[in-house]
C-alpha positions as CSV (number, residue, x, y, z in Angstrom):
1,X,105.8,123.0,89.8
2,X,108.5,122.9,92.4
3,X,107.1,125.0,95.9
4,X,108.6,123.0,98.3
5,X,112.0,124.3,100.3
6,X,114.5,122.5,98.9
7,X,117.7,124.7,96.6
8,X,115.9,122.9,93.7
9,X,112.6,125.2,94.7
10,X,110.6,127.9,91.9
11,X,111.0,129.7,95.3
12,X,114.5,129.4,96.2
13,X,115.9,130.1,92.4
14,X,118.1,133.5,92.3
15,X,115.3,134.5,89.6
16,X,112.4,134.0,91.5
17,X,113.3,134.6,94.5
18,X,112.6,138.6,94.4
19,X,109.8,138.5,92.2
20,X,108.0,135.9,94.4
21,X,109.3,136.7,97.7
22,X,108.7,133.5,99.2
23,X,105.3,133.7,99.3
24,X,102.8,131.3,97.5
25,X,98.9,130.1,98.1
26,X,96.6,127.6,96.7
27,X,93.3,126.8,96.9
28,X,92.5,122.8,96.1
29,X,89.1,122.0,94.8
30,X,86.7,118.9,95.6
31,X,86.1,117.9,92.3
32,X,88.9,116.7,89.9
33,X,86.6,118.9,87.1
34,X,87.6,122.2,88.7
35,X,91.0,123.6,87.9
36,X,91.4,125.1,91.9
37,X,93.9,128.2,92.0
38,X,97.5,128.9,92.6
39,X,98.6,132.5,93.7
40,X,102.1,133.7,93.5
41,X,103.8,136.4,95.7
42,X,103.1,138.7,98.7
43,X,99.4,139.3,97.1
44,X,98.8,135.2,98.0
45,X,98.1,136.9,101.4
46,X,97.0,140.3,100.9
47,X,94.2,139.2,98.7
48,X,92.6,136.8,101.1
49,X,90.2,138.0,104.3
50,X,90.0,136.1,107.2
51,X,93.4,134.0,107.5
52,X,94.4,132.5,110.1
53,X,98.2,132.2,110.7
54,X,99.9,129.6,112.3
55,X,103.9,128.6,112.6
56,X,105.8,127.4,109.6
57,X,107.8,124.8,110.4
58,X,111.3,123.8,108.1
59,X,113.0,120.5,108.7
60,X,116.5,121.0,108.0
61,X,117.0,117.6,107.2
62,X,114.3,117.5,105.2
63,X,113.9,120.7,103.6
64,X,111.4,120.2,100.9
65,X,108.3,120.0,103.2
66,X,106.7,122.4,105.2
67,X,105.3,121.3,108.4
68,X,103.1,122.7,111.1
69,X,102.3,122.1,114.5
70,X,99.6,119.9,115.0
71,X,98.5,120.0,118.5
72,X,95.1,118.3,118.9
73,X,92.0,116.8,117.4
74,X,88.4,117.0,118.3
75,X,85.7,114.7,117.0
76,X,82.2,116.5,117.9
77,X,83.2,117.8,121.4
78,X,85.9,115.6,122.3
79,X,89.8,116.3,122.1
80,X,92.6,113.8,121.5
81,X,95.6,114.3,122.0
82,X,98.7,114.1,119.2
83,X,102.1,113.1,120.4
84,X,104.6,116.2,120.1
85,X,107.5,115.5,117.2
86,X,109.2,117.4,114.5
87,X,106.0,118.9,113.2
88,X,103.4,117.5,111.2
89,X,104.0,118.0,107.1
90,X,101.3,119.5,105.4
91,X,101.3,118.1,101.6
92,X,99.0,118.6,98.5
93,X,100.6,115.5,96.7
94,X,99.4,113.6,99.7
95,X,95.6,112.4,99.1
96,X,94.0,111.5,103.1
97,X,95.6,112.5,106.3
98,X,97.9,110.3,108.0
99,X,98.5,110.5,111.7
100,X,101.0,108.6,113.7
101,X,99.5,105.0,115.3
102,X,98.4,106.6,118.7
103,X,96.6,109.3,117.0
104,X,94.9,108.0,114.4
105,X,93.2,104.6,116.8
106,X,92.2,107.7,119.2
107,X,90.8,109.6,116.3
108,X,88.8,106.3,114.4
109,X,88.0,105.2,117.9
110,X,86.2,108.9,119.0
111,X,84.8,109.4,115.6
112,X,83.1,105.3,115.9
113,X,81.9,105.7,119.2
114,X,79.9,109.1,118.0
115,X,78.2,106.5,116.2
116,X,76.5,104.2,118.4
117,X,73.4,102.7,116.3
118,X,75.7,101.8,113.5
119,X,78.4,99.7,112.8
120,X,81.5,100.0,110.9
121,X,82.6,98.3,107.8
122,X,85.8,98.5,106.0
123,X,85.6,99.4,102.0
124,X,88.8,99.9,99.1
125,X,91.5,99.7,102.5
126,X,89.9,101.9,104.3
127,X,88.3,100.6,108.0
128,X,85.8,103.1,109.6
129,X,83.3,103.4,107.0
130,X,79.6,104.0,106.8
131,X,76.5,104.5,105.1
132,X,75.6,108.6,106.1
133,X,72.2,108.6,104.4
134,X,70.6,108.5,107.7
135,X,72.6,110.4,110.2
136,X,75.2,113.0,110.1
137,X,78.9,112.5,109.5
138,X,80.5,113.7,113.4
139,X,82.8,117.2,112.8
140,X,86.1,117.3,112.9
141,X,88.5,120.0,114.1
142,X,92.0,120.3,113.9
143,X,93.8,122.3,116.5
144,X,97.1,124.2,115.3
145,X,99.1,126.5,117.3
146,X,98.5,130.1,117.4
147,X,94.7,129.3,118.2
148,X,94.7,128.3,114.6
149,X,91.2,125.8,114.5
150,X,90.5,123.9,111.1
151,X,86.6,122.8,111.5
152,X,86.4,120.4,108.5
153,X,83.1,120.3,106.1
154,X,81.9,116.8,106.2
155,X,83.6,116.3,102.5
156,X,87.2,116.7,103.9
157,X,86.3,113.9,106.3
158,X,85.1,111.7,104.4
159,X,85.6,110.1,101.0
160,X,82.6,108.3,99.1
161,X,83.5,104.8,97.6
162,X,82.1,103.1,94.9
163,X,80.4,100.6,97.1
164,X,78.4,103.2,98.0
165,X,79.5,103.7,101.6
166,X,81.7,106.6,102.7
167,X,84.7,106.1,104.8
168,X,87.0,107.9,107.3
169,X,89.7,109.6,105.4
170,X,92.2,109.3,107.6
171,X,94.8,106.6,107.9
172,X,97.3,105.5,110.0
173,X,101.6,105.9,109.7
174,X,104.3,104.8,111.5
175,X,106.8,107.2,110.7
176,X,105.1,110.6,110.8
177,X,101.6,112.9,110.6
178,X,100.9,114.1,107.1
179,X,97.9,116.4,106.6
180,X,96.9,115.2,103.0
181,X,94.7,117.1,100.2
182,X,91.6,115.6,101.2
183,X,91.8,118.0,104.3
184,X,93.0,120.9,102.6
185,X,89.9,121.5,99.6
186,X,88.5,124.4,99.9
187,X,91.0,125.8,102.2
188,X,92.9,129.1,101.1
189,X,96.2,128.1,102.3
190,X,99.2,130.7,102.4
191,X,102.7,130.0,102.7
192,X,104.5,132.9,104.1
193,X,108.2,131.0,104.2
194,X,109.7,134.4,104.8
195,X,107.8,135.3,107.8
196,X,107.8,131.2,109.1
197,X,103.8,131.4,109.3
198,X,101.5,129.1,107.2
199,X,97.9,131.2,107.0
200,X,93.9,129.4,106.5
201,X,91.1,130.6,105.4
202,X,87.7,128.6,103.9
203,X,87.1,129.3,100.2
204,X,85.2,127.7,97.7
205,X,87.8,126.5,95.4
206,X,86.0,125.0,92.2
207,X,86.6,126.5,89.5
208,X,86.0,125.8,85.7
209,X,88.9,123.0,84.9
């Protein structure tokens, strides 16, 4: 289903438009067994407590993604910094979180050294992984404008591989910052395109499939 802002858009159709009113919200599960939810319409937002709104951000030259303003990481207590740019796209179809070079070594090199006794391995493409049967996987919080703070569960941080070991779930881009689905389960996400404001809230998404 097209809910991106391109002219091509569910959202942007002349028949949709008024009954939808720009507004849309989903809710991604952790499990590929739960079906998750999608909620169309100004009642995306009215029927969730606790959101969180932050800015919407449209790329005119790329109108089919909405982006927000990604203004800082934390790994346990200590912020990194993210390079300002045109926003960072926040996309469903998009499985781990990409961050732009600078960011993501900050990010893998913060989250290693908040594990001293062990030592990373790489697994399935991925290079900061470990075994977490022993010790606690560091938090993550992403810092949106507005005073908009995502603290990620340990399961959007990181994924478990068949070898057994569970790895970072983040990568690295040279083009631009992409918060991916991994990051988004069990996150109430609103899209208010009308009112330019993108609004979170934690929700346990599963659902029967």
């Amino acid at each position: 289903m097209g809910l991106g802002g391109g002219s091509l858009s569910l959202l942007n159709q002349a028949a949709t438009t008024e009954l939808f009113g720009g507004t849309f919200s989903y809710c991604l599960p952790t499990s590929s067994a739960s079906s998750g939810s999608l909620v169309l319409g100004k009642e995306a937002a009215l029927s969730t407590s606790g959101l969180k709104f932050t800015t919407l951000i449209k790329d005119p030259s790329n109108p089919t993604f909405y982006s927000v303003k990604l203004i800082g990481i934390s790994v346990g207590d200590k912020r990194i910094s993210v390079p300002a740019g045109e926003g960072t796209i926040i996309d469903s179809g998009t499985t781990i979180t990409h961050l732009v070079d600078s960011a993501y070594t900050s990010l893998r090199d913060t989250f290693r050294g908040q594990l001293p006794s062990l030592q990373p391995t790489s697994s399935d493409g991925f290079d900061t992984c470990y075994d977490f049967s022993s010790v606690d996987v560091p938090t993550i919080t992403l810092h949106l404008d507005n005073n908009v703070d995502l603290l990620l569960p340990k399961e959007n941080i990181v994924m478990k591989q068949d070898s057994g070991v569970s790895c970072l779930a983040f990568s690295s881009s040279d083009s631009g910052s992409i918060i991916g689905n991994v990051q988004q389960q069990n996150w109430r996400i609103v899209f208010d395109v009308p009112n330019s404001q993108v609004g979170f809230a934690q929700e346990q998404c599963s659902g029967p499939a």
